[in-house]
C-alpha positions as CSV (number, residue, x, y, z in Angstrom):
1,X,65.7,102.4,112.9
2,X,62.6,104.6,113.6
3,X,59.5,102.4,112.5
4,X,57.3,105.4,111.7
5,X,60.1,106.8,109.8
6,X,59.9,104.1,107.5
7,X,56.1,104.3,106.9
8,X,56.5,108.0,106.3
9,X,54.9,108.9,109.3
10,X,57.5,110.4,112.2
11,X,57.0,113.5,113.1
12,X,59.9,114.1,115.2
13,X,62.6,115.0,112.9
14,X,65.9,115.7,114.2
15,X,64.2,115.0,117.9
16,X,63.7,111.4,116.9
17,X,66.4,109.1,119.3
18,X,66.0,107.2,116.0
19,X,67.3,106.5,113.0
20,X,66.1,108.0,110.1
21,X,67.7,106.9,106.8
22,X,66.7,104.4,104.5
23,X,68.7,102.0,102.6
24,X,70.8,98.7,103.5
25,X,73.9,99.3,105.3
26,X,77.0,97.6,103.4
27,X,79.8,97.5,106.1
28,X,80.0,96.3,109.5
29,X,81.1,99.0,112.1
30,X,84.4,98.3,112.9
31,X,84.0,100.1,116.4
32,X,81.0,98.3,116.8
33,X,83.0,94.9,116.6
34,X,85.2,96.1,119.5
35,X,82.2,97.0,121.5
36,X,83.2,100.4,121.5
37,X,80.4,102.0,119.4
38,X,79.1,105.1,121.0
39,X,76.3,105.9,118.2
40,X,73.8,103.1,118.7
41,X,70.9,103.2,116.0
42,X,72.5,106.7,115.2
43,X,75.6,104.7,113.6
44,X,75.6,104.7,109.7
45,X,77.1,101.1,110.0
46,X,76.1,97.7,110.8
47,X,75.7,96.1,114.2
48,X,75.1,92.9,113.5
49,X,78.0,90.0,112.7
50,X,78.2,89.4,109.0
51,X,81.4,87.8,107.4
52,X,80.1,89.2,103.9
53,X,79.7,92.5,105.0
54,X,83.2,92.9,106.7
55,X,85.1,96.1,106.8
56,X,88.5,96.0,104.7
57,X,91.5,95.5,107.1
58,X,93.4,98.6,107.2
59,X,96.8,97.1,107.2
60,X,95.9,95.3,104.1
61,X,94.8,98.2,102.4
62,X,97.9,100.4,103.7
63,X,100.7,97.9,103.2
64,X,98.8,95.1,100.7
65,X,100.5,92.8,102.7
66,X,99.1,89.0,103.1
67,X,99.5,88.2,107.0
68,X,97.7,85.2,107.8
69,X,98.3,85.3,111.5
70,X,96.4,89.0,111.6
71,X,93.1,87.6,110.1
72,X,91.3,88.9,112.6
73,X,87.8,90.0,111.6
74,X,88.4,91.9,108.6
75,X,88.3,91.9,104.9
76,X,91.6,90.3,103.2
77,X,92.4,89.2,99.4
78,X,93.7,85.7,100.2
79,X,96.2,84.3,97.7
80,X,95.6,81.0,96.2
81,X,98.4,79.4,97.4
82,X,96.5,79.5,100.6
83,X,93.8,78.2,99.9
C-alpha cells in the first residue's frame, strides 16, 4: 500500500509500484495461500492469514456438499451434527 497514497500525496499515479486503493480487503487471496501470487501489493486481496476472512471453498459452493476430510483452508457451512 503506497503510504503517500494514503495521505493524498503520491504523485506517481499509474507509475507508482504501489498500491493505490483504499478500503479494507475482505477475502484472503486464495493464490496467495498457495504461494503462488504473482501481484504482490498490486493484488486486490489479502496476504496475510485470517480464518475470518477465508475465501469460500469452491467445491462447497459448486456441489454444496459437506466433506470434512477436504477442510482445507477455506470457507465451509458446517452442519451441526458436527459440531
Amino acid at each position: 500500500m503506497c503510504e503517500y497514497f494514503m495521505r493524498n500525496m503520491c504523485n506517481r499515479g499509474p507509475l507508482c509500484p504501489f498500491r493505490h486503493t483504499k478500503g479494507e480487503k475482505t477475502v484472503v487471496c486464495k493464490h496467495w495461500l498457495r504461494g503462488l501470487c504473482k501481484k504482490g501489493d498490486q493484488c486486490e486481496f489479502l496476504h496475510e492469514y485470517d480464518m475470518t476472512k477465508m475465501p469460500e471453498c469452491y467445491f462447497y459452493s459448486k456441489f454444496g456438499e459437506f466433506v470434512l476430510m477436504l477442510l482445507g483452508y477455506y470457507q465451509h457451512y458446517i452442519p451441526a451434527e458436527f459440531l
